[in-house]
C-alpha positions in Angstrom: -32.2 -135.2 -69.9 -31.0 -135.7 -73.9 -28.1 -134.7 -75.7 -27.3 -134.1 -78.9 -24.4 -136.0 -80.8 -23.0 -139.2 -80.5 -19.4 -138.9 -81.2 -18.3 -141.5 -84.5 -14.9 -141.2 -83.2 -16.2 -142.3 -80.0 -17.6 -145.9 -79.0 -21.0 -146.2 -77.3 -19.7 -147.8 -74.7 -17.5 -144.9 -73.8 -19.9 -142.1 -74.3 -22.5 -143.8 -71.9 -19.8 -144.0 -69.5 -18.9 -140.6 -69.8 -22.5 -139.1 -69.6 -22.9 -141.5 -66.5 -20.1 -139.8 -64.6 -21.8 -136.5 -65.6 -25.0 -137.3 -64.4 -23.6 -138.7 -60.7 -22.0 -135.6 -60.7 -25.1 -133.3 -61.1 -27.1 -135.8 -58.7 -24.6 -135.3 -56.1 -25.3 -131.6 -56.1 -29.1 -132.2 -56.4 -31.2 -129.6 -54.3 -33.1 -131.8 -52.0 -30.4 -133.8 -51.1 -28.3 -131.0 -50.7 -30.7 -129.2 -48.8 -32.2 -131.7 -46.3 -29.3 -132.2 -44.4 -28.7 -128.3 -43.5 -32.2 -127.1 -42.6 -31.8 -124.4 -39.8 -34.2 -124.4 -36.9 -37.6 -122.7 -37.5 -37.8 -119.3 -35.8 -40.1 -117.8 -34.0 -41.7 -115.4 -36.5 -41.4 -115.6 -40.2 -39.7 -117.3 -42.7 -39.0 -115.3 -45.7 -36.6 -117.5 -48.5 -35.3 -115.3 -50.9 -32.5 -116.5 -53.4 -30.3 -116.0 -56.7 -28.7 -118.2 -59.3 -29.1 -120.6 -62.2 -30.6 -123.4 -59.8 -32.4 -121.4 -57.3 -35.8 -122.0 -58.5 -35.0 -125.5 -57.7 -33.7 -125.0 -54.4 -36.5 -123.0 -53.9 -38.9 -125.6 -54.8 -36.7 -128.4 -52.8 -36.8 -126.6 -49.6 -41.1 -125.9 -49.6 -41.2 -129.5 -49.3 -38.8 -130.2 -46.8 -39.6 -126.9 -44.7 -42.6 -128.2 -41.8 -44.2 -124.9 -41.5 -45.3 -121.6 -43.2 -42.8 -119.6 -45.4 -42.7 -117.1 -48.2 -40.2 -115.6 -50.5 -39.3 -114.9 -53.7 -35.7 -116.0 -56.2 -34.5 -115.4 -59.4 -33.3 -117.5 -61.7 -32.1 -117.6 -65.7 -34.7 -117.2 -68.2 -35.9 -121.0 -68.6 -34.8 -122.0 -65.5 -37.9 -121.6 -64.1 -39.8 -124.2 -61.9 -43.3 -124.9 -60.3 -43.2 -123.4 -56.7 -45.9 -123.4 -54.4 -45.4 -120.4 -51.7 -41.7 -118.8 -52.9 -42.2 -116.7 -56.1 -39.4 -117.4 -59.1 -38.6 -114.6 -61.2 -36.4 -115.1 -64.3 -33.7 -112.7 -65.6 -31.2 -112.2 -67.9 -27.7 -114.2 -68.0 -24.8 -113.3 -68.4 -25.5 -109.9 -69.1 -28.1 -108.0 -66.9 -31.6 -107.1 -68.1 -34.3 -104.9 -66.6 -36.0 -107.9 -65.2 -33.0 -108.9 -63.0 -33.0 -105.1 -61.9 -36.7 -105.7 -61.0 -35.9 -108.8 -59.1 -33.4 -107.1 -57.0 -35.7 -104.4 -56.0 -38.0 -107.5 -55.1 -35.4 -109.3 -52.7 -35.1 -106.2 -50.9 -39.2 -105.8 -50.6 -38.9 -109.2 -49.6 -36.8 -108.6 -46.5 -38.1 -105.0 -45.5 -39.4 -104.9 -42.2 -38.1 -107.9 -40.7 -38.1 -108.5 -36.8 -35.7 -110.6 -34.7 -37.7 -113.2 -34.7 -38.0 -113.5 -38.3 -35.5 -116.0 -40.4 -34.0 -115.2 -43.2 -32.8 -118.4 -45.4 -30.9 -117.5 -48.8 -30.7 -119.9 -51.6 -27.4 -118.8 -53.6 -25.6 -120.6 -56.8 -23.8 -119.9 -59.5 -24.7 -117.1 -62.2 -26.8 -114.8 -59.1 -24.3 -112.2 -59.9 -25.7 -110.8 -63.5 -28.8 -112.0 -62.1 -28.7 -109.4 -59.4 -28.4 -105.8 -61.4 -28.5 -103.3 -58.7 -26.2 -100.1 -59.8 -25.1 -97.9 -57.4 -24.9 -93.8 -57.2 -25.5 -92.5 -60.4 -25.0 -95.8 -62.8 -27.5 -97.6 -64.7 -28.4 -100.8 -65.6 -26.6 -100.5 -68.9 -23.8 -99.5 -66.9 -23.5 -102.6 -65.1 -24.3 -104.4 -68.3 -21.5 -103.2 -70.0 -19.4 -103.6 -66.8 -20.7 -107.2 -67.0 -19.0 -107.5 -70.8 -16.0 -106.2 -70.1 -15.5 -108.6 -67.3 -16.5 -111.5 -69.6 -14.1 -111.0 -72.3 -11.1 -109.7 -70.1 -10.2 -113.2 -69.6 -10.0 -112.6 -65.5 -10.5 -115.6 -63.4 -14.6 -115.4 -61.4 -12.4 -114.7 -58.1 -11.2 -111.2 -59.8 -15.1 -110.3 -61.3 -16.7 -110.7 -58.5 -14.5 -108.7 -56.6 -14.7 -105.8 -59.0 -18.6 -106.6 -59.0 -19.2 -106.1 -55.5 -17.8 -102.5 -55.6 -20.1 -101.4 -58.0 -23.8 -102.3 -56.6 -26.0 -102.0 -53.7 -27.2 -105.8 -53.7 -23.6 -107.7 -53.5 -20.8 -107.9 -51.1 -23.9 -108.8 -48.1 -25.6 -105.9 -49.0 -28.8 -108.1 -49.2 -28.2 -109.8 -46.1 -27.5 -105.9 -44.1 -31.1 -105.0 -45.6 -32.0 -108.3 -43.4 -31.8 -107.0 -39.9 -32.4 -107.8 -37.1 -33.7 -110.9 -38.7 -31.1 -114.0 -38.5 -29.8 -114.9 -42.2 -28.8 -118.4 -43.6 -27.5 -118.7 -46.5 -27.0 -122.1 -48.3 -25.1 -122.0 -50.6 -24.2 -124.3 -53.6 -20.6 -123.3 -54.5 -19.6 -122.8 -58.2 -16.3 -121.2 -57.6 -12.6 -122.8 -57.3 -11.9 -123.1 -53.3 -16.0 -122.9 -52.2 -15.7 -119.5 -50.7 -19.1 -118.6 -50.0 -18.4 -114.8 -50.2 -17.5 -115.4 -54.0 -20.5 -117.3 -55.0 -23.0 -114.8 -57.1 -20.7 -112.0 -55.4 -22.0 -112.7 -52.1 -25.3 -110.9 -51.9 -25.6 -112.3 -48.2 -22.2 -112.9 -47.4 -19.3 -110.2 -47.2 -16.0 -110.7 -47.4 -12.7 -108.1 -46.5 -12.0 -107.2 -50.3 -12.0 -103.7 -50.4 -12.1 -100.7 -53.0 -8.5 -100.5 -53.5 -8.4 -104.2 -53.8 -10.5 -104.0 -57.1 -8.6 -101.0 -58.2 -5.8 -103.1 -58.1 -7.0 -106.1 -59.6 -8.7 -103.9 -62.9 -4.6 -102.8 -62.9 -3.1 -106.3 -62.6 -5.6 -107.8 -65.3 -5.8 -104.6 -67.7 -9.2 -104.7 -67.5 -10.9 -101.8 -69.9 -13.8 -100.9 -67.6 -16.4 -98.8 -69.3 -15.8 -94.9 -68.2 -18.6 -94.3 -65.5 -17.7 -97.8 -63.9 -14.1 -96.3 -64.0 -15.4 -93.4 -62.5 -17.0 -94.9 -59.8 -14.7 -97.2 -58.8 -12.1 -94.6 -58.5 -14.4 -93.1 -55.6 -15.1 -94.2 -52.1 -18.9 -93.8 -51.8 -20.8 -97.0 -51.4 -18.0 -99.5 -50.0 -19.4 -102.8 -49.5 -19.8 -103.9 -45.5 -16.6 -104.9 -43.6 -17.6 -109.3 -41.9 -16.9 -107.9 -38.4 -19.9 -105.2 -38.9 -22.3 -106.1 -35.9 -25.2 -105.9 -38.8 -23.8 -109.2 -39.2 -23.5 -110.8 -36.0 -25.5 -114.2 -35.6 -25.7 -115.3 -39.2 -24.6 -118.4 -40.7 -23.2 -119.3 -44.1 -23.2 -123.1 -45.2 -21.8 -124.6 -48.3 -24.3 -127.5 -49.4 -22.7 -128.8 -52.4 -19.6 -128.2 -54.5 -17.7 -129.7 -57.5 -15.4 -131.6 -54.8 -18.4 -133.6 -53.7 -19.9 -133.8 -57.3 -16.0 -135.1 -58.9 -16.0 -137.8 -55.8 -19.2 -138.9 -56.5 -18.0 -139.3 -60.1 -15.2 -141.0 -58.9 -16.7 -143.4 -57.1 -19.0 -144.5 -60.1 -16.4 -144.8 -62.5 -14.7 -147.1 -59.5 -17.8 -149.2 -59.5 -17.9 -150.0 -63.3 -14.0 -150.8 -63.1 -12.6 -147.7 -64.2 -10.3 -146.2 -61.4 -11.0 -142.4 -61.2 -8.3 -139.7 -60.3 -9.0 -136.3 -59.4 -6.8 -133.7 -60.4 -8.8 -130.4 -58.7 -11.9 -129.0 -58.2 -10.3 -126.1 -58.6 -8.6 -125.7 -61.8 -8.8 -122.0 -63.2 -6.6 -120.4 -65.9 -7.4 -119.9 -70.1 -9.3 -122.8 -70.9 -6.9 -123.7 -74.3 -3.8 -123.2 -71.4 -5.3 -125.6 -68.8 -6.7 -128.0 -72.1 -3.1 -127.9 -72.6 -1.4 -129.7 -69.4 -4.6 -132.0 -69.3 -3.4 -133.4 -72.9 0.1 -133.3 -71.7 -0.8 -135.6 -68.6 -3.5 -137.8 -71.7 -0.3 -138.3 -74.0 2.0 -139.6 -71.0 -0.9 -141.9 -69.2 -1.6 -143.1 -73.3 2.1 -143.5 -74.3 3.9 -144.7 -70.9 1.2 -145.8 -68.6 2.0 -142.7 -65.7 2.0 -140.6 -63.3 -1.5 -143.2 -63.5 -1.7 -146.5 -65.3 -4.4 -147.6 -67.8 -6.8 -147.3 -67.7 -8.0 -144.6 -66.0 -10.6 -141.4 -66.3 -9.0 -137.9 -65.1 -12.0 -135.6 -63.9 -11.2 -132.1 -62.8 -13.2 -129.2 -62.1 -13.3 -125.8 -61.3 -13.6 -122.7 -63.6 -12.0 -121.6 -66.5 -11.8 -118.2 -68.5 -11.6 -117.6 -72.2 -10.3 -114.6 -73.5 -12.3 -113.3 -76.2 -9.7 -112.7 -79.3 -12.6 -113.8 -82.1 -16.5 -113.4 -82.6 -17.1 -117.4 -82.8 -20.0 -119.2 -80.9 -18.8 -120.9 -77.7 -18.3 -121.2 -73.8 -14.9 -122.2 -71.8 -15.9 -126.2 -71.6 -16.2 -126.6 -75.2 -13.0 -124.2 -75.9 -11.2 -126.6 -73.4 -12.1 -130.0 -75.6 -11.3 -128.1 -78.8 -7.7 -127.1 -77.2 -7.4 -130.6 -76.2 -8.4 -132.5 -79.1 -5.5 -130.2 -81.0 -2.9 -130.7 -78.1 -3.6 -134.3 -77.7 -4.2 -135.3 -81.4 -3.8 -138.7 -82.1 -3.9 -139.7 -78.1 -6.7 -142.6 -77.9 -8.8 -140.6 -75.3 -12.5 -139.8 -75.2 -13.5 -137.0 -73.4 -16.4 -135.0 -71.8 -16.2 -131.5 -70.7 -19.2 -129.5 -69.4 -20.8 -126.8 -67.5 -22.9 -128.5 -64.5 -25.9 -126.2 -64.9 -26.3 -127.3 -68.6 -25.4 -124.3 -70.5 -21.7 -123.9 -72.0 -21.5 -119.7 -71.8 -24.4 -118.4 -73.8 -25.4 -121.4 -76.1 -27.5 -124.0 -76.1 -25.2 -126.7 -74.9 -23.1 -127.6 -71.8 -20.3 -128.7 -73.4 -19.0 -131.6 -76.0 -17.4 -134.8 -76.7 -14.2 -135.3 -77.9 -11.6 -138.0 -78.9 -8.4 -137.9 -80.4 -9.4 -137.9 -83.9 -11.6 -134.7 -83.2 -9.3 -132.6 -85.1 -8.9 -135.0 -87.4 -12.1 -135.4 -88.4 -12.8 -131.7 -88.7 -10.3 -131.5 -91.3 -11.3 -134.1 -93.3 -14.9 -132.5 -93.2 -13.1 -129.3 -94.8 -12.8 -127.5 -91.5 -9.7 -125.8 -89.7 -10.0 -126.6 -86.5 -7.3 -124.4 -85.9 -8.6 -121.4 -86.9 -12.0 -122.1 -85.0 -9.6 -122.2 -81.9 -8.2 -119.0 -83.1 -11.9 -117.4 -83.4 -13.5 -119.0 -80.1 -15.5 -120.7 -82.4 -15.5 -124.0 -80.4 -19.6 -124.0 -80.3 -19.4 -124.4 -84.2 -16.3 -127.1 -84.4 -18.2 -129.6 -82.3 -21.7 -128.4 -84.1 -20.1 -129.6 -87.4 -18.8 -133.1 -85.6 -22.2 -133.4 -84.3 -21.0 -133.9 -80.7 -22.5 -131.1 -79.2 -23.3 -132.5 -75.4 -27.1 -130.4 -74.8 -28.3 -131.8 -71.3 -30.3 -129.0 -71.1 -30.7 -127.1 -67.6 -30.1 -129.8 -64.5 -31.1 -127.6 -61.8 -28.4 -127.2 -59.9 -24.8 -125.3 -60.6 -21.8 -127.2 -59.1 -19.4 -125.9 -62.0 -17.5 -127.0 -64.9 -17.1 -130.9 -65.2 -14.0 -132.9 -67.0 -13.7 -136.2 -67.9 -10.9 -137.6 -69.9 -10.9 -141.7 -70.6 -7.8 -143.8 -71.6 -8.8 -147.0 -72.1 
């Protein structure tokens, strides 16, 4: 993988350093590794794979070579995600908001599993993004429904716990729906987690696992966050047709869920390499959510006191966190929640000698071309002295086109796998 950028205000030394944590990271979450160690027994009948998310042509492709006998299937993955499969078929889809090919891969998971027998196995590859990958409208909606449903989620600023809830009310694919349309076959999903706390349920909005959230629940939540849903989602939502399956259905009974990599194995793995080129490593969460300028906030607050008076750790050191944060759209600027965070941080931390990394563990930052961005204390400094406000590109969630001007865009391109957001904060 290449990136694009190599910071001025940043020393070769520490970029390599940086991009090495990265890269353990990602490698800890790779498919085959993740995959070989949870391998379920072979059943007596078929095995159908089927599969959503921005690394599930890879998983598909991971488990055909570790699986001993015959199988078939089918996953869908972003547009360019795409990999070389023998036996499973990858589709590719629109991300983050729905298109009619994701509706048409949908109807093709559920082909996939029609007809089953007990002694057939179902195993489901699930990662992050499978939820605008999986259109499937219920009732009377349409795919531009969910589509705009999808938008108004995105720029309400709601953490993924709260979305995905509300999502799971308004199809016929989430919330274990997919896994229901299973039986009697046995289900195993595998699942490589993406959200703050690994709950499988919340991962792609749980097309094969269900969890006890319930109409009201979203009701509530679209309340508590002010979320303005479009009128026929509000419509529908309002109703009581199509709940999503209770866990203690019997439809259930049998199946198993296991989480086979996570941004708590992928930050330790970090750790540890950071350890080994004599850098201790600290670990704030893998489960940081909130507005990413908010949380960019207390990690420059905890930067200035490491930089100025040598705690809560002493120098030097490299903070990594994870987890996922939200941006609340207020401008029309270019730019996902990883590069909003280093912006926010290069403005709250000005002046602090750091050298960061922030970035999306798939390899896409939001809807552009990058997974995230390097930044260093002068960051804002040097914007300004290039004629830019970096303020005001804050103000616009125009972070994309800050670290575009810097040249310090951080464009991995995709890594196969979905473990999350990744931080990375050096003090020398």
């Amino acid at each position: 993988m290449a990136d694009h950028g190599r910071a001025p205000g940043m020393t070769e030394a520490d970029r390599s350093f940086l991009r090495s944590l990265f890269d353990a990271a990602v490698a800890a979450a790779d498919p085959r590794r993740a995959l070989a160690a949870h391998l379920p027994a072979a059943p007596r009948g078929r095995t159908v794979v089927i599969g959503a998310g921005k690394g599930a042509a890879q998983l598909a492709a991971a488990f055909e070579a570790l699986w001993p006998g015959p199988l078939e299937g089918v996953v869908v993955t972003r547009y360019g995600y795409g990999c070389a499969t023998q036996r499973i078929r990858v589709l590719e889809a629109a991300h983050p908001v729905p298109d009619a090919a994701g509706l048409a891969a949908s109807a093709a998971l559920f082909q996939a599993v029609h007809g089953l027998t007990a002694d057939d196995l179902v195993v489901a590859l699930v990662c992050g993004g499978g939820s605008a990958l999986l259109p499937c409208p219920p009732g009377d909606l349409t795919l531009e429904d969910e589509a705009a449903l999808n938008r108004a989620l995105l720029a309400s600023g709601a953490p993924i716990s709260v979305m995905n809830a509300i999502r799971k009310q308004v199809s016929r694919i989430k919330g274990g729906r997919l896994a229901a349309a299973c039986a009697p076959a046995r289900v195993v999903s595998l699942i490589v987690s993406d959200v703050p706390g690994d709950d499988p349920a919340q991962v792609a909005s749980g097309p094969t696992v269900p969890d006890r959230m319930t109409r009201t629940d979203a009701r509530a939540l679209v309340q508590s966050w002010r979320i303005a849903l479009p009128p026929r989602v509000a419509d529908w939502l309002a109703g009581t047709e199509g709940e999503a399956p209770d866990p203690a259905d019997p439809v259930f009974a049998g199946h198993e869920v296991r989480v086979i990599a996570s941004a708590r194995l992928s930050l330790e793995a970090a750790a540890t390499l950071a350890a080994a080129q004599g850098v201790p490593a600290v670990i704030l969460s893998d489960a940081i959510e909130g507005e990413a300028r908010d949380v960019a906030r207390v990690h420059a607050a905890i930067a200035r006191e490491v930089a100025l008076r040598d705690r809560p750790f002493p120098r030097p050191v490299v903070i990594l966190s994870g987890g996922e944060t939200t941006v609340t759209l207020r401008g029309k600027g270019r730019g996902g929640r990883n590069s909003e965070f280093l912006l926010a941080l290069s403005l709250a931390a000005e002046g602090v000698p750091f050298a960061a990394l922030a970035a999306d563990t798939d390899g896409i930052d939001g809807s552009e071309d990058n997974a995230g961005a390097f930044a260093t204390g002068d960051s804002a400094a040097r914007l300004r002295a290039a004629g830019h406000d970096p303020a005001a590109f804050l103000a616009g969630n125009d972070a994309y086109s800050a670290f575009a001007a810097l040249d310090d865009l951080f464009a991995p391109g995709p890594t196969g796998t979905n473990v999350n957001d990744f931080r990375a904060i050096l003090i020398r």
